[in-house]
C-alpha positions as CSV (number, residue, x, y, z in Angstrom):
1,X,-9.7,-50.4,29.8
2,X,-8.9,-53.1,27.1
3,X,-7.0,-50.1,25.0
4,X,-5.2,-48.4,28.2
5,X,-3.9,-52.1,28.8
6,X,-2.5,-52.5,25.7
7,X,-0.6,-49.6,25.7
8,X,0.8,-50.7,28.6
9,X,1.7,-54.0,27.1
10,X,3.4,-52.3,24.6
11,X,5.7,-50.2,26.2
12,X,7.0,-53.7,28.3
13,X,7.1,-55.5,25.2
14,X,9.5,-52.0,23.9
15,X,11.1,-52.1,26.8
16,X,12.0,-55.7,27.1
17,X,13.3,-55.4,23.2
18,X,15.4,-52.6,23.8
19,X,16.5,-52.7,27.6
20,X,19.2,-50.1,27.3
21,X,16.8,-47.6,26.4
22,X,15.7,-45.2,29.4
23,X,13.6,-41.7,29.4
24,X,15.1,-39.3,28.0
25,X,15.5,-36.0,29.7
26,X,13.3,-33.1,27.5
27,X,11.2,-29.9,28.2
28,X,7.9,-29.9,28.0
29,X,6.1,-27.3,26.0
30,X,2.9,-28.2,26.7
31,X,2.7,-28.4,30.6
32,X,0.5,-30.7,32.2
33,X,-2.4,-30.2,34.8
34,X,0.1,-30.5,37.5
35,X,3.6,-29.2,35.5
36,X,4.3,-25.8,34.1
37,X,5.0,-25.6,30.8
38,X,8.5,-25.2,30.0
39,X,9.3,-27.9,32.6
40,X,12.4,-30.4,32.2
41,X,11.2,-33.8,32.6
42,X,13.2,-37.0,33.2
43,X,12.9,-40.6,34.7
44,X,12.5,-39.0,38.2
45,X,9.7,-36.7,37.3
46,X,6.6,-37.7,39.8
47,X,3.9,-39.3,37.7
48,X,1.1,-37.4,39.7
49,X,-1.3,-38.4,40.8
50,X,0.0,-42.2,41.1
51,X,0.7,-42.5,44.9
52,X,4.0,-45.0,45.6
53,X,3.4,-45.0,49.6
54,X,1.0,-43.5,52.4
55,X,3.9,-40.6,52.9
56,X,2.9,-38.7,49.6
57,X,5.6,-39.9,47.3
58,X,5.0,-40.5,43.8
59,X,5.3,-42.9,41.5
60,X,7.9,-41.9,38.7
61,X,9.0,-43.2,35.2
62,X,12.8,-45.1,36.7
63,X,10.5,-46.9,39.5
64,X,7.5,-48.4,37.0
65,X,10.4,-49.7,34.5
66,X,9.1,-52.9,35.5
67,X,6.0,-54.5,35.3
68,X,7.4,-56.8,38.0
69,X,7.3,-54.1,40.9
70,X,3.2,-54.7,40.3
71,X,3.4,-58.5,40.3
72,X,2.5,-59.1,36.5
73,X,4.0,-59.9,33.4
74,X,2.8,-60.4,29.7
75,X,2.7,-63.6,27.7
76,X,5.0,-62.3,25.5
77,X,7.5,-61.6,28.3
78,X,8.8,-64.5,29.8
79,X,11.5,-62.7,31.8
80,X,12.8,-65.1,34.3
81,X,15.0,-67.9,33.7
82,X,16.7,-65.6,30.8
83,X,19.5,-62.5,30.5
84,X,18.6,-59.8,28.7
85,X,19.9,-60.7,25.3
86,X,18.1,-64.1,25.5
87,X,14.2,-62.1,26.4
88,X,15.2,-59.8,23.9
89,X,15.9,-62.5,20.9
90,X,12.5,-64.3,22.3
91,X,10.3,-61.1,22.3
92,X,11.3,-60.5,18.8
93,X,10.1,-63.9,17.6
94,X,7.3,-63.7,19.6
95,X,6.6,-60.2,17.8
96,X,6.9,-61.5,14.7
97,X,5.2,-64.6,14.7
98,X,1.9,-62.4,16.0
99,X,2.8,-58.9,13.9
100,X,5.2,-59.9,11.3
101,X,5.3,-63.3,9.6
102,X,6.6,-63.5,6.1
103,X,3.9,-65.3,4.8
104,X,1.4,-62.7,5.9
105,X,-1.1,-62.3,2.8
106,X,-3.0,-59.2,2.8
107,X,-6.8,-60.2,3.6
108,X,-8.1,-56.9,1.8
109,X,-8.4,-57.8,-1.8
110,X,-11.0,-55.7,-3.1
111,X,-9.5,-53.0,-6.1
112,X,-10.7,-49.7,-6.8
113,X,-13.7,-51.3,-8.9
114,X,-14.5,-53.4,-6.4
115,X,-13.8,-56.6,-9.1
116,X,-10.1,-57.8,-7.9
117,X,-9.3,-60.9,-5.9
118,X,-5.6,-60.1,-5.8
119,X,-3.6,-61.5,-2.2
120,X,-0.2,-60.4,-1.8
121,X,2.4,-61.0,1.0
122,X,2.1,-57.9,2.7
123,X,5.9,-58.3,5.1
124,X,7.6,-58.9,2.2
125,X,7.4,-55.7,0.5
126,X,11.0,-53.5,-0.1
127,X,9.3,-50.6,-0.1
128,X,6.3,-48.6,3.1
129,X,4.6,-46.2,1.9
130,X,2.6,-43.6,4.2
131,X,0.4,-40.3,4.4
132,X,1.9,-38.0,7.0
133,X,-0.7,-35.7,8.2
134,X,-0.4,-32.4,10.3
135,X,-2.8,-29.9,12.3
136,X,-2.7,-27.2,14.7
137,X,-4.5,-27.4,17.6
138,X,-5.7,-24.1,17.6
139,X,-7.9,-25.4,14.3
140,X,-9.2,-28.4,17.3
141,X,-12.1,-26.8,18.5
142,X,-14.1,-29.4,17.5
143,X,-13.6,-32.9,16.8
144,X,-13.6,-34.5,13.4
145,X,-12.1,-37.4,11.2
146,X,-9.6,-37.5,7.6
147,X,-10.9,-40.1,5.4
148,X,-8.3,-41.2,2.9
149,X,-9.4,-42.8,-0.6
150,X,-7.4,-44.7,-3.6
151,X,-9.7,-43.3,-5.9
152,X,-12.8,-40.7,-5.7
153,X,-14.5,-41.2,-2.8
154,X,-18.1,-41.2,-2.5
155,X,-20.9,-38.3,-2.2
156,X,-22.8,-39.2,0.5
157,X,-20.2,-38.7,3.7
158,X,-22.3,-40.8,5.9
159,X,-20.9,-43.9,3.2
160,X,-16.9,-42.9,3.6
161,X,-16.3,-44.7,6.5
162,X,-16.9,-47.8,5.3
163,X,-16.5,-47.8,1.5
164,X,-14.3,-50.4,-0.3
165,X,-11.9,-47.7,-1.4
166,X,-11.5,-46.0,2.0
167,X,-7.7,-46.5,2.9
168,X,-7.7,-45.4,6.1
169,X,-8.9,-42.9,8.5
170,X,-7.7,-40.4,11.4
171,X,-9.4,-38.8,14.2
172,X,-8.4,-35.2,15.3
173,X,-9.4,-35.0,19.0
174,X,-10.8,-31.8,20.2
175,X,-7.7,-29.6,23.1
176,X,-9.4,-26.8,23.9
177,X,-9.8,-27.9,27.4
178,X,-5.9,-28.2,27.7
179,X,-5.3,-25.4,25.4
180,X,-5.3,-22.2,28.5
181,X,-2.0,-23.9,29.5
182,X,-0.5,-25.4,26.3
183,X,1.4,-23.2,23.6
184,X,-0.3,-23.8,19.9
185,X,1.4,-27.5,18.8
186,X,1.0,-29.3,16.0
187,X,-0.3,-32.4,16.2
188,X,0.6,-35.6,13.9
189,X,-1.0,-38.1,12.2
190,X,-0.1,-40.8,9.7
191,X,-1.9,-43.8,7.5
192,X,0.2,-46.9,6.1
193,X,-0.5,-47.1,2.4
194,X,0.7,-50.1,1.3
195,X,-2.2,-52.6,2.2
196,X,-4.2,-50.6,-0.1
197,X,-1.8,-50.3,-2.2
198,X,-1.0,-54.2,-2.9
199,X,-5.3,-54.5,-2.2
200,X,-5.5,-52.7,-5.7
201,X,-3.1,-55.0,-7.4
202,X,-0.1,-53.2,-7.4
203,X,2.8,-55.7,-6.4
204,X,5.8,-53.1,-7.4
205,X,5.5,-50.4,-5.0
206,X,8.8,-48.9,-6.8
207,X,8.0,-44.8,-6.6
208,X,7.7,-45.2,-10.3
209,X,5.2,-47.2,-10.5
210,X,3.3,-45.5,-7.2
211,X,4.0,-42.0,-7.6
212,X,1.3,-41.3,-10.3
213,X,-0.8,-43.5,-9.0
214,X,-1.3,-42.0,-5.7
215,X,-1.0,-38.6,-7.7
216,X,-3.9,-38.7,-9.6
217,X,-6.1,-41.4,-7.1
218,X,-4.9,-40.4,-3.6
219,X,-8.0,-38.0,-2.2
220,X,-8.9,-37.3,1.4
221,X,-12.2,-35.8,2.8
222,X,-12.6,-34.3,6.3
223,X,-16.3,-35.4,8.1
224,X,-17.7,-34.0,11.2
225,X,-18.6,-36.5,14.1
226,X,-22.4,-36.2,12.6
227,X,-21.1,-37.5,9.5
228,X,-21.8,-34.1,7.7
229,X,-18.5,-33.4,5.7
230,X,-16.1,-30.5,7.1
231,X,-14.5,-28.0,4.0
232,X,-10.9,-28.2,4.3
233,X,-11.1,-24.6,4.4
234,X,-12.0,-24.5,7.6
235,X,-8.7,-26.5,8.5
236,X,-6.4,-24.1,7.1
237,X,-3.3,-25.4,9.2
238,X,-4.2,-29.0,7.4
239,X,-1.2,-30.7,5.5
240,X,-0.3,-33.8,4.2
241,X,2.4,-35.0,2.7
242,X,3.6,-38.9,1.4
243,X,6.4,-40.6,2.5
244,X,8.1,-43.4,1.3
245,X,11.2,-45.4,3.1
246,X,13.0,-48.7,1.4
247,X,12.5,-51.6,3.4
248,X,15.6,-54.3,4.2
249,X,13.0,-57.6,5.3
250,X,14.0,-59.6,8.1
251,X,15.7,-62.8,7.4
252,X,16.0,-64.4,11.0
253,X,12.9,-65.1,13.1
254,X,14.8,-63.1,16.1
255,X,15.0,-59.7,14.1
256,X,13.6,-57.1,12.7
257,X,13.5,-55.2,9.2
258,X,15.6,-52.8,8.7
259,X,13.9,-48.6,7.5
260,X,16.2,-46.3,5.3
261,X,15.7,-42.6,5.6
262,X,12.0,-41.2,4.7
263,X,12.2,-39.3,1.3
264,X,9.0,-37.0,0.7
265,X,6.9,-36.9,-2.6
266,X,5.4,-33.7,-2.7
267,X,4.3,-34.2,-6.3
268,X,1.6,-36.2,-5.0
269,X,-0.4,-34.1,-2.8
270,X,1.0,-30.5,-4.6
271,X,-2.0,-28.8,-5.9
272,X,-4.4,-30.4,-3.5
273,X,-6.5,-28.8,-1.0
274,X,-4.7,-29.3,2.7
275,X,-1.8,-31.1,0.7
276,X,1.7,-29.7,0.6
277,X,3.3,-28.4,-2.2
278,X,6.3,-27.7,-3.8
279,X,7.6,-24.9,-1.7
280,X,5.4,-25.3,1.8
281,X,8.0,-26.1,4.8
282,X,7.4,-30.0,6.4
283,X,7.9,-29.8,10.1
């Protein structure tokens, strides 16, 4: 319950930063238990099977906006004595203080030998770096997880969960019980690079300097959920690709940073199994 409440935090604390910012109106594909695929949803769809009344009315996306309707608010949220502008200013400072301070020092500092003590600020940095990853469900039939490595990860899979040089790690849930109504969608993924990165005592994340590092040490492995490892042969819609976006950071405790456009390094995963190359499409 702890994780469903979060996400509900979350979208309030979204919502209370951007207020302006409703549901917006799209098909979809997939279909539900209770909607046909295809469907147009909007704010008024009915959010089955969430009751609003004894008379068989649903609740629905434009009468939830609130948290209020249900009588509770967040800490974060202090939403009465306030206009909009003021809760959204206070949210953000709030959000930072807990997500984003600029003396936030990177608490990983073990390299790839294991021998570094290096701490660098972490919010600081001009530049994100991230793996994009991307599956088809029709290659879900079974649960399993992506391990990614700076450096070459270990032999024994049961050890690549929780090895010093694991960056990160993604689960790929198993659809095939929604699958008989669903068309076959990708499904995303993506790991954030950079604490790794900076862990490894690389302060200049400049793609000049990262780019042939992550070519030759960025690896991934794929494990089963019995911690046998899965051939990435048998995931043959697999891709992954790195991103990289420069990084304005904020200068005011009320705002945010500011993201440029994503530009893709395909140089770095080209040749590697499940990573995209030079001429494979990125969708």
């Amino acid at each position: 319950m702890d994780h469903y409440s979060n996400v509900d935090r979350l979208f309030a604390l979204w919502q209370a930063v951007y207020p302006e910012a409703n549901v917006t109106p799209q098909v979809n594909v997939a279909g539900t238990y209770t909607n046909d695929p295809g469907k147009l949803e909007d704010g008024n769809t009915p959010l089955t099977p969430f009751h609003s009344d004894d008379s068989g009315n649903f609740w629905t996306s434009s009468t939830v906006w609130s948290t209020k309707i249900f009588g509770y608010a967040y800490p974060e949220i202090i939403d009465w004595g306030v206009n909009s502008s003021q809760l959204t200013s206070n949210v953000k400072t709030r959000l930072n203080a807990l997500y984003n301070p600029t003396n936030s020092i990177s608490q990983r500092s073990v390299s790839t030998d294991g021998s570094s003590n290096l701490t660098l600020t972490r919010n600081a940095m001009n530049v994100e770096w991230f793996a994009n990853i991307r599956v088809d469900e029709s290659d879900t039939a079974s649960p399993f997880f992506i391990h990614f490595f700076l450096g070459s990860p270990p032999i024994d899979p049961a050890t690549w969960s929780f090895d010093p040089i694991l960056i990160g790690s993604h689960a790929v849930i198993d659809t095939s019980l929604l699958r008989s109504k669903s068309s076959e969608l990708p499904m995303y993924g993506q790991i954030p690079l950079n604490h790794a990165l900076l862990a490894a005592g690389n302060a200049d994340l400049a793609p000049e300097k990262i780019v042939p590092l992550l070519t030759s040490g960025l690896n991934w492995r794929l494990q089963n959920t019995d911690d046998s490892s899965l051939n990435v042969s048998a995931v043959s819609s697999l891709k992954i690709h790195v991103v990289a976006q420069e990084v304005k950071p904020r200068v005011a405790e009320d705002e945010f940073p500011e993201y440029g456009h994503l530009v893709v390094y395909r140089e770095i995963t080209q040749g590697k199994d499940g990573g995209v190359g030079a001429d494979d499409s990125i969708d």
